[in-house]
C-alpha positions as CSV (number, residue, x, y, z in Angstrom):
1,X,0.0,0.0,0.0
2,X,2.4,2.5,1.2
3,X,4.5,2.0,-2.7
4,X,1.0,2.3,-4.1
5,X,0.6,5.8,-2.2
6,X,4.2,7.3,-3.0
7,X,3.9,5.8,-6.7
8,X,0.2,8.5,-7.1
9,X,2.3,11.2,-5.1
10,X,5.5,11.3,-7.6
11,X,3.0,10.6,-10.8
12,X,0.7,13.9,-9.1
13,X,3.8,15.9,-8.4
14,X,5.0,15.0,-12.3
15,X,1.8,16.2,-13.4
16,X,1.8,19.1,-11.8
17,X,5.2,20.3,-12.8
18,X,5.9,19.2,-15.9
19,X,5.6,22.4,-18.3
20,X,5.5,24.7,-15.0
21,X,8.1,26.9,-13.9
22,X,9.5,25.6,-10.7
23,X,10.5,29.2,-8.7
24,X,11.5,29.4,-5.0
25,X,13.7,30.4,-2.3
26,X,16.7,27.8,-1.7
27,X,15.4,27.1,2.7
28,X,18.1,24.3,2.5
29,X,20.8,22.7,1.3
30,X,21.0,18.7,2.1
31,X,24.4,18.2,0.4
32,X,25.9,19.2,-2.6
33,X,23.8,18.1,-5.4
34,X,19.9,18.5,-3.2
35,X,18.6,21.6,-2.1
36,X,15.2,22.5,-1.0
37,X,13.1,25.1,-2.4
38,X,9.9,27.1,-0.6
39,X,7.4,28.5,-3.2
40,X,4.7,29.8,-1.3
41,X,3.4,27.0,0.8
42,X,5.2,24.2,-1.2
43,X,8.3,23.1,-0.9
44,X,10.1,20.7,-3.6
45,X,13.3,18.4,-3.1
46,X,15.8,19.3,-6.4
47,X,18.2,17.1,-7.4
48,X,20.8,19.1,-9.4
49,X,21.1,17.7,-13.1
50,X,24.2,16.7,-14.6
51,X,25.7,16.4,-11.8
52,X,26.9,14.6,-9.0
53,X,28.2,16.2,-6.0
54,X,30.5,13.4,-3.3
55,X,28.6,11.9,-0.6
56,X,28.8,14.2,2.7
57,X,31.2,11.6,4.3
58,X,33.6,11.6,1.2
59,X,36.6,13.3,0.5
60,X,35.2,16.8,-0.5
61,X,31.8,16.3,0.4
62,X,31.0,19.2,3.4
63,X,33.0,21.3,0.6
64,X,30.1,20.5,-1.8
65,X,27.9,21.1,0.0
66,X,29.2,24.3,1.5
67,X,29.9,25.6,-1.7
68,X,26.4,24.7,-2.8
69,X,25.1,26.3,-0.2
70,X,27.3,29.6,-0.8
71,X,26.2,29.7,-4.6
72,X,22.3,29.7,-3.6
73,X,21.3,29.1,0.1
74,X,18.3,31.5,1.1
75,X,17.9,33.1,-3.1
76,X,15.1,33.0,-4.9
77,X,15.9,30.2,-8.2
78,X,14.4,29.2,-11.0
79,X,14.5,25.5,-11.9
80,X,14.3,24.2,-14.9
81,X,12.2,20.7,-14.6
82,X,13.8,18.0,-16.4
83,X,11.9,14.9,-14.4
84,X,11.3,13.3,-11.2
85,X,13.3,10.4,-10.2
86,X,12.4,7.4,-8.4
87,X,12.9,8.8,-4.8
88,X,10.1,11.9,-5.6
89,X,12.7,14.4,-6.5
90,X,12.5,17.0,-8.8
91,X,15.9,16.6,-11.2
92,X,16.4,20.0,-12.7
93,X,19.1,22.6,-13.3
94,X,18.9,26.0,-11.3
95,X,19.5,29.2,-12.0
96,X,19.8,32.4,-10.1
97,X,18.1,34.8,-12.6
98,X,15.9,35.2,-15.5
99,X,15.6,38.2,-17.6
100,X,13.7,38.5,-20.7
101,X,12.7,34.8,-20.3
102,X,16.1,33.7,-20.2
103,X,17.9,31.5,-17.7
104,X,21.4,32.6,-16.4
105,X,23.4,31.8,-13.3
106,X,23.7,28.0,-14.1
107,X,24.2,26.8,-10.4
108,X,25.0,23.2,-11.8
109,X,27.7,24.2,-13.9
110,X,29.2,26.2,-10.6
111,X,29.5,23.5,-8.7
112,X,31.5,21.1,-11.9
113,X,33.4,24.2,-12.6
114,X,34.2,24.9,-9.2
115,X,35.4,21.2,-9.0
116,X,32.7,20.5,-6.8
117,X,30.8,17.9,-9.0
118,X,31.8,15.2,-11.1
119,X,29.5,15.5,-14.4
120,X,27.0,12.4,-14.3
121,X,27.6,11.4,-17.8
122,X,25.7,8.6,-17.2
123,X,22.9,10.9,-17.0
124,X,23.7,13.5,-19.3
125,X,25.1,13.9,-22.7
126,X,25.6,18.0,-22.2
127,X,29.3,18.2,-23.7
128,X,29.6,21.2,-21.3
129,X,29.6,19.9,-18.3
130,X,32.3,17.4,-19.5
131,X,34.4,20.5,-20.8
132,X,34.3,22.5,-17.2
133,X,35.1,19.0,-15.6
134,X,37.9,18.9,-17.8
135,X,39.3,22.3,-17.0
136,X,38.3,21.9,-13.4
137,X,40.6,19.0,-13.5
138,X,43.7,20.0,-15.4
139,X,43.6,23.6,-12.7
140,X,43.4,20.8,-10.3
141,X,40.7,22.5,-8.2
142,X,37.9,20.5,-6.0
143,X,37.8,17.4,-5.7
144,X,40.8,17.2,-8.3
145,X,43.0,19.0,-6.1
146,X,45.1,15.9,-4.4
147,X,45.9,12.7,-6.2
148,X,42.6,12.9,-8.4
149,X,43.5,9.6,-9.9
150,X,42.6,8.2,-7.0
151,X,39.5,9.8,-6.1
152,X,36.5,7.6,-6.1
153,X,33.2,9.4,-7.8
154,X,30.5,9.3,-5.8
155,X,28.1,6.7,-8.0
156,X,31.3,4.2,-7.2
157,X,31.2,5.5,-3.5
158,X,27.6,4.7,-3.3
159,X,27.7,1.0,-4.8
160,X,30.8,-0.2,-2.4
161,X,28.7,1.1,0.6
162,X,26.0,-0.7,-0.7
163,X,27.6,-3.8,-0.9
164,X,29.4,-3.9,2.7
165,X,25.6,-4.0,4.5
């Protein structure tokens, strides 16, 4: 019953965003890839598109979020809605302004260029994101600041934690 009941609330909550603009003020930031946003009397879980941001308890993962935090904590954003994934949240890319009906202030491609974020190629095919990686990397800047080689990106992170419960 209860995958029943959160299966009708992410199918209402798709159909009640998708061709919407998503605006808000960022009330919190859960770690460097998920923030909160408050419109009005809803509030909406984003996952940040793209992207991938390491776990809190990883190697550069309070920096993440910090940053994160620095680049939109308590602004009004604009999300652009891309989906919603299988845990209820809103994937989209944010954006700190909008003028004319055009986005700028690509918060996602902060936190990649800021080294940051690992782009989630798996998940995107933007040839941006993998260009500010790239440069992120060869500044050595983020999480490509010490022995990058051997950092471990956070979908790896994730599946050997998995596997040691």
């Amino acid at each position: 019953m209860k995958k029943i009941f959160s299966f009708i609330s992410i199918l209402f909550v798709s159909l009640c965003v998708i061709g919407a603009e998503i605006t808000g003020e960022v009330v919190k930031v859960i770690d460097g890839d998920t923030i909160i946003i408050q419109d009005g009397e809803d509030r909406f879980k984003v996952r940040l598109a793209h992207i991938d941001a390491p776990e809190l308890f990883q190697d550069c993962g309070q920096h993440a979020k910090t940053t994160l935090s620095i680049l939109c904590e308590s602004k009004n954003v604009y999300v652009e809605f891309h989906q919603i994934d299988m845990y209820g949240r809103i994937i989209g890319t944010i954006y700190l302004s909008k003028i004319l009906g055009i986005y700028s202030g690509n918060i996602n491609k902060a936190m990649v260029e800021h080294g940051c974020a690992w782009w989630y190629e798996e998940f995107s095919n933007d040839p941006e994101y993998a260009a500010l990686q790239a440069k992120a990397k060869q500044e050595g800047i983020g999480v490509w600041a010490k022995h990058w080689e051997t950092c471990i990106p956070p979908w790896e992170y994730r599946k050997m934690k998995k596997g040691k419960k």
